[in-house]
C-alpha positions in Angstrom: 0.0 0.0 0.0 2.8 2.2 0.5 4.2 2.0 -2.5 1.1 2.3 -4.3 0.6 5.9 -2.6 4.5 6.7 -3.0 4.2 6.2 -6.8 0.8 8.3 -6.9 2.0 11.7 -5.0 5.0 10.7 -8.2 2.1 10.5 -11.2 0.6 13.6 -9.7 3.4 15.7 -9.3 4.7 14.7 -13.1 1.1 15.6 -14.1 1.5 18.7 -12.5 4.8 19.4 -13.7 3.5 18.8 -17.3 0.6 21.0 -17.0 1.3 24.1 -15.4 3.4 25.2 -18.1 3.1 28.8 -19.6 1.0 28.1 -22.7 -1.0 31.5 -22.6 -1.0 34.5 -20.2 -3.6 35.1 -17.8 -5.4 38.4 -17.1 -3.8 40.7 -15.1 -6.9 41.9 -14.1 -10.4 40.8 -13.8 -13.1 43.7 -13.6 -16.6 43.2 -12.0 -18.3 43.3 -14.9 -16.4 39.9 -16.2 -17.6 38.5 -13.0 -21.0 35.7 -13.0 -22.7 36.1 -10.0 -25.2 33.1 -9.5 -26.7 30.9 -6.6 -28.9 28.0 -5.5 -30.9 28.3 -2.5 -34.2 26.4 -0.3 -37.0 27.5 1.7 -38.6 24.8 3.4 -41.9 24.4 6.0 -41.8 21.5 8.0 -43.9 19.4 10.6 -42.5 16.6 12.7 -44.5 14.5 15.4 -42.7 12.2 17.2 -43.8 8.8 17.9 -44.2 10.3 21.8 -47.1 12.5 19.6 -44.6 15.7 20.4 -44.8 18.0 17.6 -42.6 20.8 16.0 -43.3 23.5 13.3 -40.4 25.0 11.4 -39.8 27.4 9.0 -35.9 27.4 7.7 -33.6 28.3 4.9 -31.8 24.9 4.3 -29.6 25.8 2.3 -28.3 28.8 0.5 -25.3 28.9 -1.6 -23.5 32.2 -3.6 -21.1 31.3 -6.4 -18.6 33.9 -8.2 -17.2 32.7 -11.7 -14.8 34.2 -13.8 -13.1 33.6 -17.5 -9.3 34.2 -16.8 -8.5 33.2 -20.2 -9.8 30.7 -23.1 -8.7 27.9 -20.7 -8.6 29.0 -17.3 -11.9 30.0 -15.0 -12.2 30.2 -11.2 -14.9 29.9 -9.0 -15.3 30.3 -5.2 -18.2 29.4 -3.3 -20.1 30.7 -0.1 -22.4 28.0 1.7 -25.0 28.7 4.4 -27.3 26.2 6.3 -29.8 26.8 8.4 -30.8 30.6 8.2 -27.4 31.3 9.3 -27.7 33.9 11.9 -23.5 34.6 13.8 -26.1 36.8 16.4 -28.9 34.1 17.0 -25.8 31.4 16.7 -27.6 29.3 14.0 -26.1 27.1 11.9 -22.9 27.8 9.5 -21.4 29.8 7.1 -18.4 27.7 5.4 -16.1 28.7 1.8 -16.9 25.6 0.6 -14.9 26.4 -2.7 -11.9 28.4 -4.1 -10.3 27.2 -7.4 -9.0 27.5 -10.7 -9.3 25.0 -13.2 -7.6 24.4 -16.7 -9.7 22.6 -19.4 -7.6 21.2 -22.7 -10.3 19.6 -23.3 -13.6 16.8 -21.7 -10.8 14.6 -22.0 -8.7 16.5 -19.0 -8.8 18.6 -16.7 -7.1 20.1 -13.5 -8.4 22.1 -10.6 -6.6 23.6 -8.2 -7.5 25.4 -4.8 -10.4 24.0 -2.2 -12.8 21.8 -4.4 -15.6 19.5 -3.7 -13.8 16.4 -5.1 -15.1 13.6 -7.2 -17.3 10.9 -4.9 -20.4 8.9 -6.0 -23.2 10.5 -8.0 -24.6 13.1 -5.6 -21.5 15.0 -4.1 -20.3 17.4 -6.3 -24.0 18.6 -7.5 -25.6 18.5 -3.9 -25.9 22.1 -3.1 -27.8 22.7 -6.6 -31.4 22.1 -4.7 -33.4 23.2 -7.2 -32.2 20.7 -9.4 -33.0 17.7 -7.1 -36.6 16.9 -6.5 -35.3 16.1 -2.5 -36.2 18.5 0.1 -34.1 16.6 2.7 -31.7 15.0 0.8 -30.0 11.1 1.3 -28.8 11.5 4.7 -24.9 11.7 4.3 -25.5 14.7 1.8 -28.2 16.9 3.3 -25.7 19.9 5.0 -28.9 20.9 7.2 -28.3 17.5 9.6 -24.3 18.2 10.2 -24.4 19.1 13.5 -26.9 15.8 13.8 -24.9 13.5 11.1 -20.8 13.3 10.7 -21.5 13.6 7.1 -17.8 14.5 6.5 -17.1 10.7 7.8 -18.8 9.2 5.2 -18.4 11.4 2.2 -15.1 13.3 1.2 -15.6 17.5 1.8 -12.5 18.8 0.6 -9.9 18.0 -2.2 -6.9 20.6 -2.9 -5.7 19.0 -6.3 -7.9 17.3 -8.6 -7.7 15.9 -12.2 -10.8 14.5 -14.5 -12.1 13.6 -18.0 -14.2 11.7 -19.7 -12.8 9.3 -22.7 -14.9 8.2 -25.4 -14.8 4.6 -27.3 -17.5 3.8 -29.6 -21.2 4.0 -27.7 -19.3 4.0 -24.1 -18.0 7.0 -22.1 -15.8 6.5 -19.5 -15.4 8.8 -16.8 -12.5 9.3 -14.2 -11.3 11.6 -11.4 -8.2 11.6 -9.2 -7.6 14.2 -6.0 -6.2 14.5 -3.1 -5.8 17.1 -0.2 -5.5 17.2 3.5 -6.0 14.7 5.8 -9.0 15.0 8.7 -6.5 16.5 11.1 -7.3 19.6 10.8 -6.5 21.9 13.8 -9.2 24.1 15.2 -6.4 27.3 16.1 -8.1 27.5 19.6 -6.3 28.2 22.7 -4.1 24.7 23.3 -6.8 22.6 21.0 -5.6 19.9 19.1 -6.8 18.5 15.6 -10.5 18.3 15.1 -12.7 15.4 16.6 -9.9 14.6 19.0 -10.2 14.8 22.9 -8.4 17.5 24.4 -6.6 17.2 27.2 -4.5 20.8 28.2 -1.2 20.5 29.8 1.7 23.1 29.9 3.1 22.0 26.9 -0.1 22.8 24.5 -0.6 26.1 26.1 -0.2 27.9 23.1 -2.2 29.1 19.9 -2.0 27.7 17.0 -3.0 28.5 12.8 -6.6 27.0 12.4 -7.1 25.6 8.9 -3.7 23.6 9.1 -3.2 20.1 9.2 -1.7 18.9 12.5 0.2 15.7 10.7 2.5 15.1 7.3 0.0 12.8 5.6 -2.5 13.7 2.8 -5.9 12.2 1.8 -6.1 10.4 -1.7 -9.0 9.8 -3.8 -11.1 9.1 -7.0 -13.5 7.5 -9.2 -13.5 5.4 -12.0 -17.0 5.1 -14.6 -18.8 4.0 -17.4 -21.9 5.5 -19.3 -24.0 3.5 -21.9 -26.9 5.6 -23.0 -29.5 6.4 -20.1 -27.0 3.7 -17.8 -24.1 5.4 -15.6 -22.3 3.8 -13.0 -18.9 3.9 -11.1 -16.7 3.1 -8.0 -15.4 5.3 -5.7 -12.8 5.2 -2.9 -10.5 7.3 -0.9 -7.9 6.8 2.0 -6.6 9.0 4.7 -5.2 8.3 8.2 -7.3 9.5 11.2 -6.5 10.9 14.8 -10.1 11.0 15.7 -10.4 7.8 17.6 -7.0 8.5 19.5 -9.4 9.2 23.0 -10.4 5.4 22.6 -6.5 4.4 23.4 -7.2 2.8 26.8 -9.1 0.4 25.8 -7.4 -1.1 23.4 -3.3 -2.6 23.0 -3.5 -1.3 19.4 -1.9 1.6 18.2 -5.0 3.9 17.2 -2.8 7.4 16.3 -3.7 7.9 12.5 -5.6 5.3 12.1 -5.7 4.1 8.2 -9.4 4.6 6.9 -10.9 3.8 3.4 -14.3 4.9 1.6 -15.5 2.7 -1.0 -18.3 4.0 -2.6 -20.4 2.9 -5.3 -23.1 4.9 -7.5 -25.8 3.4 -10.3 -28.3 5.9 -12.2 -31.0 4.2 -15.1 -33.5 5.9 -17.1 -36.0 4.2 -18.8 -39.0 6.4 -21.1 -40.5 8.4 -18.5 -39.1 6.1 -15.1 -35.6 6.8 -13.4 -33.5 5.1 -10.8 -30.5 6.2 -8.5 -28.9 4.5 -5.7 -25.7 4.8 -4.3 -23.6 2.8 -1.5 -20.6 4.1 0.9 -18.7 2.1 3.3 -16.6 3.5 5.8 -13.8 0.7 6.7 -10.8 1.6 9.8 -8.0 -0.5 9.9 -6.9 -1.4 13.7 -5.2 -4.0 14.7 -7.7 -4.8 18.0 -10.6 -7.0 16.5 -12.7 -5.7 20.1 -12.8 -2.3 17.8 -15.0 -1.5 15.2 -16.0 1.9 13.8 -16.6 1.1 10.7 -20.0 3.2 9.0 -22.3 2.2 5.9 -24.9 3.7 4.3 -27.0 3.0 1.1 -30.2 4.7 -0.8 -32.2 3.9 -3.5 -34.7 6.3 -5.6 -37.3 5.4 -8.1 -39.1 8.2 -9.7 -41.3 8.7 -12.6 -41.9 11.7 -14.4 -45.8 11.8 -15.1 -45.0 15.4 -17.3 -42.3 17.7 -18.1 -43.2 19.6 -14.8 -44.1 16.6 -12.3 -41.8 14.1 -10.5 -42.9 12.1 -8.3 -40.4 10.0 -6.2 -40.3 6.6 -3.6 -37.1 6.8 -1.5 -35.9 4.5 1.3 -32.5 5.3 3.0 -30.3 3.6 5.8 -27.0 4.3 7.4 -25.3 2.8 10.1 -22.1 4.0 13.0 -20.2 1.4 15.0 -18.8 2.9 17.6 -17.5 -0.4 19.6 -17.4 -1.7 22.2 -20.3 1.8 23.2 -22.4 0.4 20.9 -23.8 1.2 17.5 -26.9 3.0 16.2 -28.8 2.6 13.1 -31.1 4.8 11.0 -33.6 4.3 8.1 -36.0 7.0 6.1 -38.8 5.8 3.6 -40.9 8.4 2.3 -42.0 9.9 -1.1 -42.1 13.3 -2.7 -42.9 15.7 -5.4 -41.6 18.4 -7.5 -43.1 20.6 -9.5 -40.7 22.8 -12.1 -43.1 26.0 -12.1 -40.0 28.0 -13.7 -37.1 27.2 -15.2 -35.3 28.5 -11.9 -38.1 28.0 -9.2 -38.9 24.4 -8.2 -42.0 23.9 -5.6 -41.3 20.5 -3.6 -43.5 18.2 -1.1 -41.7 15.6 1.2 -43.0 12.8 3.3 -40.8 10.9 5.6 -40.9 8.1 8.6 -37.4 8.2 10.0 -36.5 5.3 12.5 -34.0 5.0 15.2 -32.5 1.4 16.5 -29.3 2.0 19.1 -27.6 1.2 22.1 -28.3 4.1 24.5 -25.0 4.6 25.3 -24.5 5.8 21.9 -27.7 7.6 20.9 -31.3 7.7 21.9 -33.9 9.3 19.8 -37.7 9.0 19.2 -38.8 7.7 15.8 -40.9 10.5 14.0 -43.1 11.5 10.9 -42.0 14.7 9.0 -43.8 16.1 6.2 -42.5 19.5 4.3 -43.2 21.9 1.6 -40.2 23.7 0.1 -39.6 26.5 -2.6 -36.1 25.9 -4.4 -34.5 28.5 -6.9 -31.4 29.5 -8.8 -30.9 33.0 -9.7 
């Protein structure tokens, strides 16, 4: 395994080498006028009764995302873009505001390309168009993808959230298109700058020896993540593999229970994605599992989660949609907890850029208590979803 990383950073950095030559001058300077200004965002309603017939009304901006886009030259654009979840409010302290992108990208043609800067990399079938809502008929999307449920869900453990260096194509032969992407970035270990804290997700401990600041944003080890996917596309038939490794401090607090050395602990994604269309029907479904390699057998915090989609479009306007979705945390020896949602929805296209949406939802909880405890509920909501 070593060797097969040791001659990848090699590939990439000849790629590099090869790319970022000087073949035509970029703009010194880029007014406002060259600039594309352009955004995706979702109002929802919603209504959730708990199984304990406790009830909640909500009103929310799910999501709202601003993108700026710019032509540097006939092969060079970059793009940077603002995310916000849940009506994002720094004085009422709701939910986040993250720069979820900042790149450049060169495009010789669909055969390659290379971006550069923060990037949503390459993962599955839903992960680099999530955040364009009005172009999904979900409300609440598959769980490991909705940004709404990451202070409930640690999406960012099943699904990769940041790539630095990415390269991608397509390559054509006869009826078949094949598709590929290779990234990589930092690893998990990402330092929080606060007073004495160490990497995120670990437990921290002071002592005089951390009782300093450090740089937030920084990665607090010399390893790097590493990831990509491989694909085919027959007519209305796309599928492809996925996978990605990095090396994790997160379960370093779990040390005394085990003889094993758990300080960067190697972990692999392996995901797989399969989208059909037939006439007016369609079908998506994707699968993710989350495998960490320790040497103590007692251990296991490994994570899975699948979905499955079949829609029909009764008119050019109307989808209609029967979902069921399931992932699942080990968290041993705690415990583990499990959680499923079966529902259906609607969308309606009124505009080209406004999409009204209806979602219907029974999401179930099995755990240990130790690890989480929550009441199975009903939630039905009524969105409005548009581009501008």
């Amino acid at each position: 395994m070593r060797d097969f990383w040791s001659k990848s950073k090699t590939l990439l950095l000849f790629v590099l080498t090869a790319v970022l030559q000087p073949w035509e001058p970029v703009l010194a300077q880029t007014s406002f006028e060259q600039i594309k200004i352009f955004g995706y965002f979702q109002n929802s309603f919603s209504q959730q009764k708990n199984d304990g017939s406790a009830t909640s009304n909500t009103f929310n901006t799910d999501q709202f995302n601003l993108f700026f886009q710019t032509q540097l030259s006939s092969n060079w654009i970059a793009l940077v873009n603002f995310e916000m979840i849940n009506s994002f409010s720094t004085s009422n302290k709701w939910g986040a505001f993250n720069l979820e992108e900042a790149w450049v990208r060169y495009r010789n043609s669909e055969k390659f390309n290379l971006k550069l800067g923060l990037q949503i990399p390459v993962f599955n079938h839903l992960n680099e168009i999530k955040n364009k809502t009005p172009l999904l008929p979900y409300i609440t999307r598959p769980f490991v993808y909705e940004a709404s449920l990451s202070e409930l869900i640690e999406i960012e453990d099943f699904v990769p959230q940041q790539a630095f260096v990415q390269i991608y194509g397509f390559l054509p032969l006869g009826r078949l298109k094949f598709d590929y992407a290779l990234h990589t970035g930092n690893s998990p270990n990402i330092g929080s700058g606060a007073f004495g804290q160490r990497a995120t997700g670990e437990a921290f401990i002071p002592s005089h020896r951390e009782n300093h600041k450090k740089q937030s944003g920084v990665d607090t080890t010399a390893t790097f993540s590493y990831g990509g996917r491989i694909g085919a596309r027959f007519g209305e038939i796309k599928v492809g593999f996925s996978m990605t490794y990095d090396r994790t401090n997160k379960y370093k607090s779990f040390a005394g229970l085990t003889n094993g050395d758990l300080n960067l602990l190697p972990r692999y994604r392996f995901g797989g994605d399969f989208l059909f269309d037939w006439r007016d029907l369609s079908f998506q479904s994707e699968y993710i599992a989350v495998r960490l390699s320790s040497d103590d057998t007692a251990l296991d915090f490994n994570k899975y989660f699948y979905y499955g989609t079949l829609g029909h479009h009764c008119s050019e306007k109307f989808y209609y949609f029967l979902s069921y979705w399931n992932a699942e945390e080990h968290l041993k020896p705690l415990g583990e907890v499990e959680y499923t949602a079966a529902g259906l929805g609607v969308a309606y296209s009124f505009r080209d850029r406004i999409t009204f949406k209806v979602q219907f939802a029974k999401v179930n909880f099995r755990s240990d208590d130790f690890v989480f405890n929550s009441p199975n509920f009903h939630i039905a909501s009524v969105a409005i979803s548009s581009y501008f």
